[in-house]
C-alpha positions in Angstrom: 24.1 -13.5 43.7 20.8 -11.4 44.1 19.6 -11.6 48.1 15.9 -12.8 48.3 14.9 -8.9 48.8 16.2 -7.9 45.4 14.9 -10.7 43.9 11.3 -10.0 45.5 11.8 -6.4 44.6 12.9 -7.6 40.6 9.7 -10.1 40.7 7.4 -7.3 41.8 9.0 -4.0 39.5 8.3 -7.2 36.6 4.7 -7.9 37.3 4.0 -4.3 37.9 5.4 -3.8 34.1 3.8 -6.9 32.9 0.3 -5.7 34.4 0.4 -2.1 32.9 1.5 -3.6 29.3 -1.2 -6.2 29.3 -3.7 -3.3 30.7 -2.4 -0.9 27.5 -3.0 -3.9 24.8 -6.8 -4.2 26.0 -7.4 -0.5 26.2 -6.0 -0.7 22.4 -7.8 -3.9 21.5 -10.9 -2.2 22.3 -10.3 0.4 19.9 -9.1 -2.0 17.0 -12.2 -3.8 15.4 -15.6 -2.9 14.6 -17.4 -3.4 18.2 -20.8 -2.5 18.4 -21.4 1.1 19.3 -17.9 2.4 18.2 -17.7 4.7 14.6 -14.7 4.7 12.9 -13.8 7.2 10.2 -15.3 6.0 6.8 -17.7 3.6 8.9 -21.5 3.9 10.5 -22.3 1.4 13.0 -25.7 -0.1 14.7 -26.5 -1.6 17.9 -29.0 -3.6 16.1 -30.5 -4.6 12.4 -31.2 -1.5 10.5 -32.0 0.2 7.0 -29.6 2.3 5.5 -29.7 5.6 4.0 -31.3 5.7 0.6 -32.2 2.0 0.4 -35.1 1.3 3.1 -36.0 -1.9 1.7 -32.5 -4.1 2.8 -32.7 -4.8 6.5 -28.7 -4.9 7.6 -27.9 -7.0 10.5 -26.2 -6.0 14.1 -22.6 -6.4 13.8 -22.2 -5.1 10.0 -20.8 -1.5 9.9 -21.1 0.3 6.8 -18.0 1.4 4.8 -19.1 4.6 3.4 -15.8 5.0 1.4 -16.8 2.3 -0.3 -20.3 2.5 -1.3 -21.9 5.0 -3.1 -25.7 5.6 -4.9 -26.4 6.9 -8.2 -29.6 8.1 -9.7 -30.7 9.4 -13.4 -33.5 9.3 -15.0 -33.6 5.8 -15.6 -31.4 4.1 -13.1 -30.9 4.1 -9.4 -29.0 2.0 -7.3 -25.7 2.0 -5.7 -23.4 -0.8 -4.2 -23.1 -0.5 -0.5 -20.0 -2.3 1.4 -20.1 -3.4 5.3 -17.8 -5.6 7.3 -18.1 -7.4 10.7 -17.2 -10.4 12.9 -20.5 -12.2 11.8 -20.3 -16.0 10.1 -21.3 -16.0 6.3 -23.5 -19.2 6.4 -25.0 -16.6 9.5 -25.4 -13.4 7.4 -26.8 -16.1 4.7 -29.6 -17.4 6.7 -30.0 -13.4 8.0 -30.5 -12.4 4.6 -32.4 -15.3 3.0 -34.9 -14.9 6.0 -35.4 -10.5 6.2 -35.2 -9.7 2.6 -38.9 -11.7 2.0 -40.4 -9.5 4.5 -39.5 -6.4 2.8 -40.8 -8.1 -0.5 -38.1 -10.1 -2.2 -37.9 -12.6 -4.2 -34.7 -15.1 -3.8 -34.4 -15.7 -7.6 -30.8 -17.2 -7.0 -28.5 -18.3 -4.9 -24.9 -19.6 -5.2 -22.6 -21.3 -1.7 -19.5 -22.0 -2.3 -16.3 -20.0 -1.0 -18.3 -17.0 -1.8 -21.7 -16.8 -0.5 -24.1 -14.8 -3.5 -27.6 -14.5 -3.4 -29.6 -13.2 -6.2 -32.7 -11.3 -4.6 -35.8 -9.6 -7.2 -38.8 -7.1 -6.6 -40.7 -6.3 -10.0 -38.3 -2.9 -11.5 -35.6 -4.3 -8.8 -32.4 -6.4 -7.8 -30.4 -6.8 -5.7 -27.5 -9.4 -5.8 -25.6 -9.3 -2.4 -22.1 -11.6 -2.2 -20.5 -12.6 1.5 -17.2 -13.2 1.6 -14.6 -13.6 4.2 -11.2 -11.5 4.7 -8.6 -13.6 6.1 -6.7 -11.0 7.0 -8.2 -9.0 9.5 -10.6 -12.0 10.2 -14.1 -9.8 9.0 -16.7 -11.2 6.8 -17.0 -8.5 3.9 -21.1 -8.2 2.1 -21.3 -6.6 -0.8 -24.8 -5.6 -2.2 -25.4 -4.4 -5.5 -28.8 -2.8 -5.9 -30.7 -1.8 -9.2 -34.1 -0.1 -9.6 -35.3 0.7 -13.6 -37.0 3.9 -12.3 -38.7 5.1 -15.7 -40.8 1.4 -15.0 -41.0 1.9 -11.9 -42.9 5.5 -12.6 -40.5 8.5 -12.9 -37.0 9.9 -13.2 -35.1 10.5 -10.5 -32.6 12.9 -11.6 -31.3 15.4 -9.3 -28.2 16.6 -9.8 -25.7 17.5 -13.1 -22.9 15.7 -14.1 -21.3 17.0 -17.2 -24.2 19.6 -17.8 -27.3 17.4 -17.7 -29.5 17.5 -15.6 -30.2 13.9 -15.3 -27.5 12.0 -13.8 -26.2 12.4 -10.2 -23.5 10.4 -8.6 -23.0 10.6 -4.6 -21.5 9.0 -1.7 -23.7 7.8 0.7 -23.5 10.0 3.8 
């Protein structure tokens, strides 16, 4: 049998090893999910509601980083838009209300709106839509928004094509950056 010194001695060496495993998962932890202020690879992220690059009129709320691997924006002479992707801990009937409330402000009109599993809501300006769905993935426990934005830019007063796909000069596809 162990003497009551060894088995102090086992207690402690197993605490010690319990403490430094528990103090390595929350170091890890930290590093894990899209907590404000960190920046993953592929990902911007806000300390509070902001615009994003190339579409200044769709306020985005704190706790949505933006995946720019999958977004992108595309521009020719008669189109722009782009489809921009973000994921966070933040409750769809939450972003709902979020969005419902902001995207007025900047001028939008809630044409549409659709609540079931899937959140969609249909938002217009004149020349412009935008049709944003919130969804949640069970498997890393984020809430995914997807928006989908459109702008007919010959109605709207001008091409904007700046770059060559093909030859042309009027057509330009790019990731957002």
């Amino acid at each position: 049998m162990f003497s009551k010194s060894n088995q102090i001695y086992s207690l402690s060496s197993f605490s010690i090893v319990l403490l430094l495993l528990l103090m390595t998962g929350c170091t890890n932890f930290g590093s894990m999910g899209g907590g404000g202020g960190d920046t993953q690879e592929g990902y911007s992220s806000a300390s509070q509601p902001y615009y994003p690059p190339d579409f200044r009129e769709v306020l985005i709320p704190d706790g949505l980083d933006m995946n720019r691997e999958d977004s992108m924006f595309i521009k020719t002479n008669s189109f722009n838009g782009g489809v921009l992707t973000f994921d966070g801990r933040i409750d769809v009937i939450s972003l709902s209300d979020f969005f419902e409330g902001s995207m007025p402000k900047n001028g939008w009109k809630l044409s549409g709106v659709v609540k079931a599993k899937n959140y969609l809501l249909i938002f217009t300006k004149p020349d412009k839509t935008c049709m944003i769905t919130i969804s949640e993935n069970k498997l890393n426990f984020k809430t995914v928004v997807n928006m989908y934005i459109a702008e007919d830019a010959e109605s709207a007063g001008g091409g904007a094509g700046t770059g060559s796909v093909g030859g042309g000069d009027n057509f330009s596809v790019s990731p957002l950056q």
